[in-house]
C-alpha positions as CSV (number, residue, x, y, z in Angstrom):
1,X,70.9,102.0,73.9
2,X,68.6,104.9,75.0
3,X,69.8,108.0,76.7
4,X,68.9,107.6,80.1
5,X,69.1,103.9,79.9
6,X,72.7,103.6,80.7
7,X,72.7,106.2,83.9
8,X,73.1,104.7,87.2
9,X,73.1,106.4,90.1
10,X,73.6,105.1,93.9
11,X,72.6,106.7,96.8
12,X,72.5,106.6,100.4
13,X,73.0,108.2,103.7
14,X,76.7,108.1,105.2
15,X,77.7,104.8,106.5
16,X,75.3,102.4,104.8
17,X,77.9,100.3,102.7
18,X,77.2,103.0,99.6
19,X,81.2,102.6,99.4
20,X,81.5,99.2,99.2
21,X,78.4,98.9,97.1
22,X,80.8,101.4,94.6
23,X,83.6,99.3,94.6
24,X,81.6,96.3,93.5
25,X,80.1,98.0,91.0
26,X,83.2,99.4,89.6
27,X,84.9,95.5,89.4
28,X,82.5,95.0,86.4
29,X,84.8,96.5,83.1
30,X,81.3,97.6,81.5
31,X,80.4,99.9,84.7
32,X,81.9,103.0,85.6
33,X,80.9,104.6,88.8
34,X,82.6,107.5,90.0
35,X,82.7,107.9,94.0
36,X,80.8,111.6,94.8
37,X,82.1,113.7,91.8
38,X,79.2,115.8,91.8
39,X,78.7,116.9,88.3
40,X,76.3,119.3,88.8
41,X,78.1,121.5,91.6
42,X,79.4,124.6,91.2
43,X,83.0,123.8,92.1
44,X,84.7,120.3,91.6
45,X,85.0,118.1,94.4
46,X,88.2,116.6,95.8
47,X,87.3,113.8,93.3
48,X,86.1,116.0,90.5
49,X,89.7,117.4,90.8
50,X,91.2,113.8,90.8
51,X,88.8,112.9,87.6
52,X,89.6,116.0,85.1
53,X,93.3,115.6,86.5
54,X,93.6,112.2,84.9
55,X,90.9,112.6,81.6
56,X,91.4,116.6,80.9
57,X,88.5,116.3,78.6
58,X,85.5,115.3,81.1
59,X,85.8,119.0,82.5
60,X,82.9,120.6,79.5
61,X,81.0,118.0,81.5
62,X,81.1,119.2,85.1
63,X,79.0,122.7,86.1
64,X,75.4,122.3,85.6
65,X,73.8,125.1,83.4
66,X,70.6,127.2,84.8
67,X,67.7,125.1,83.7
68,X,69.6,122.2,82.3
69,X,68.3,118.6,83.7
70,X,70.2,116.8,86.7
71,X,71.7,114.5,84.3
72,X,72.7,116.0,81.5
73,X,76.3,116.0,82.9
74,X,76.2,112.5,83.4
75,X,74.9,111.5,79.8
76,X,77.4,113.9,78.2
77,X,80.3,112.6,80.2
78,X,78.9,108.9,79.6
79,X,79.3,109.2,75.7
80,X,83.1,110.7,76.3
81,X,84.2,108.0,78.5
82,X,82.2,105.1,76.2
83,X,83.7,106.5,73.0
84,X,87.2,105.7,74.8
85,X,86.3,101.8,75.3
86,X,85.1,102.2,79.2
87,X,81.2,102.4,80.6
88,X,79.8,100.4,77.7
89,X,76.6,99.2,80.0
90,X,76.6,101.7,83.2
91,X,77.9,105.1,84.0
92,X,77.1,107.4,87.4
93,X,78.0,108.4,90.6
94,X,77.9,107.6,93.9
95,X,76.1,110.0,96.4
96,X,76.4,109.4,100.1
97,X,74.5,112.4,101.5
98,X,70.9,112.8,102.8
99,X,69.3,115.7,100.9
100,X,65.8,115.7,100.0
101,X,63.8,116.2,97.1
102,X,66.4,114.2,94.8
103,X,63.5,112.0,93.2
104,X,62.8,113.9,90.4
105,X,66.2,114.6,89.1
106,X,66.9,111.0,89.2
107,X,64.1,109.7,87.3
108,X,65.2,108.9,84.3
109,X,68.4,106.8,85.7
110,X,68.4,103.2,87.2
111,X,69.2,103.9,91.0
112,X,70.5,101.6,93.8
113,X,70.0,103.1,97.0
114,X,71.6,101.8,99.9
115,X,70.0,101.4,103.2
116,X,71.0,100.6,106.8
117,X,68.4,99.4,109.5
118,X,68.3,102.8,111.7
119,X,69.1,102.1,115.0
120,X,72.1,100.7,113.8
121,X,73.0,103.9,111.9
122,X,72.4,106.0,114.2
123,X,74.7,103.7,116.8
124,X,77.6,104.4,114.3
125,X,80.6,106.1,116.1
126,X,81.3,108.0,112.6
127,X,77.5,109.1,112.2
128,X,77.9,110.4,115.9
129,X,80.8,113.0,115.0
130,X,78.8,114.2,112.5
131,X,75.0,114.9,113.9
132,X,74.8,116.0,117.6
133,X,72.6,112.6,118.6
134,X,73.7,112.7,122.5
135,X,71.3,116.0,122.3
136,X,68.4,115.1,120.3
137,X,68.4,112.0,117.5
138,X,65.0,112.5,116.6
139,X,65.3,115.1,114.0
140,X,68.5,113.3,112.3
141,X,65.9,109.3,112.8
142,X,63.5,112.0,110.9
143,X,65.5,112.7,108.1
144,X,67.2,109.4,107.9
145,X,63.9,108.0,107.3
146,X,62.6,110.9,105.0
147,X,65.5,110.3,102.7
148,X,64.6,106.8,102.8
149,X,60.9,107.1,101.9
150,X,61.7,109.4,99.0
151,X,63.6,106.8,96.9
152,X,60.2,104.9,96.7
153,X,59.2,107.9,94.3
154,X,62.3,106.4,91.9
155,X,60.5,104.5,88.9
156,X,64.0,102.4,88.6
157,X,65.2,101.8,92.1
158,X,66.9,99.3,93.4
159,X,67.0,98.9,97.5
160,X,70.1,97.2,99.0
161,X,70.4,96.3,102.8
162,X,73.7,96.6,104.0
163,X,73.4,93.2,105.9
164,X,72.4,91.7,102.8
């Protein structure tokens, strides 16, 4: 198996199934996909935390280095968890956020990017705490969409509707 080849990464905005998509994925024994962990951030998520808690020696593999690729976290951590029995096909995270210019860190992993039709998104009670759409929801239908477009630039993506 090649380096990148076992890497999978999902994305999506908030409230387009990406957390149902992860538990799924995480039913197969051969697939480990950890729910936004972050690897690459400069202080360890709420789920970070929860992770190095339970397997002490993942924690080398969180903190990304000046310079270093956006998944070299992930394949380090990969060959840890593998050589304990777990992630023989998949490994990755789950990233339910809307930042832009993700594409070409992500290259060189399979991605499944979760997508919901807009006008239902932006309907969402939960999406309308977060952005102030009763103001103006044309900048947050923007970026929605922008986030969208970008995963086209993915050489492995996958697209999932959550109706589907």
């Amino acid at each position: 198996m090649s380096k990148d080849e076992g890497l999978l990464i999902t994305l999506g905005a908030g409230q387009t199934g990406t957390n149902s998509l992860c538990g799924l994925l995480k039913s197969n024994p051969d697939v480990f996909v950890m729910c936004e962990v972050f690897l690459n951030r400069s202080f360890l998520s709420r789920y970070g935390t929860k992770l190095v808690n339970a397997e002490p020696d993942l924690l080398p593999c969180f903190f990304r280095a000046q310079g270093a690729d956006t998944l070299e976290n992930y394949w380090r951590a990969h060959e840890r968890v593998r050589a304990k029995g777990h992630a023989k096909r998949f490994f990755g995270d789950k990233f339910a956020e809307m930042d832009s210019c993700y594409a070409e860190g992500f290259k060189d992993a399979r991605v499944i990017f979760s997508v919901r039709r807009l006008e239902e998104w932006l309907a969402k009670d939960s999406v309308r705490t977060w952005f102030p759409l009763d103001e103006d929801l044309v900048p947050f239908a923007v970026q929605y969409t922008k986030y969208f477009i970008e995963s086209f630039l993915l050489p492995n993506v996958h697209h999932v509707r959550l109706e589907d």
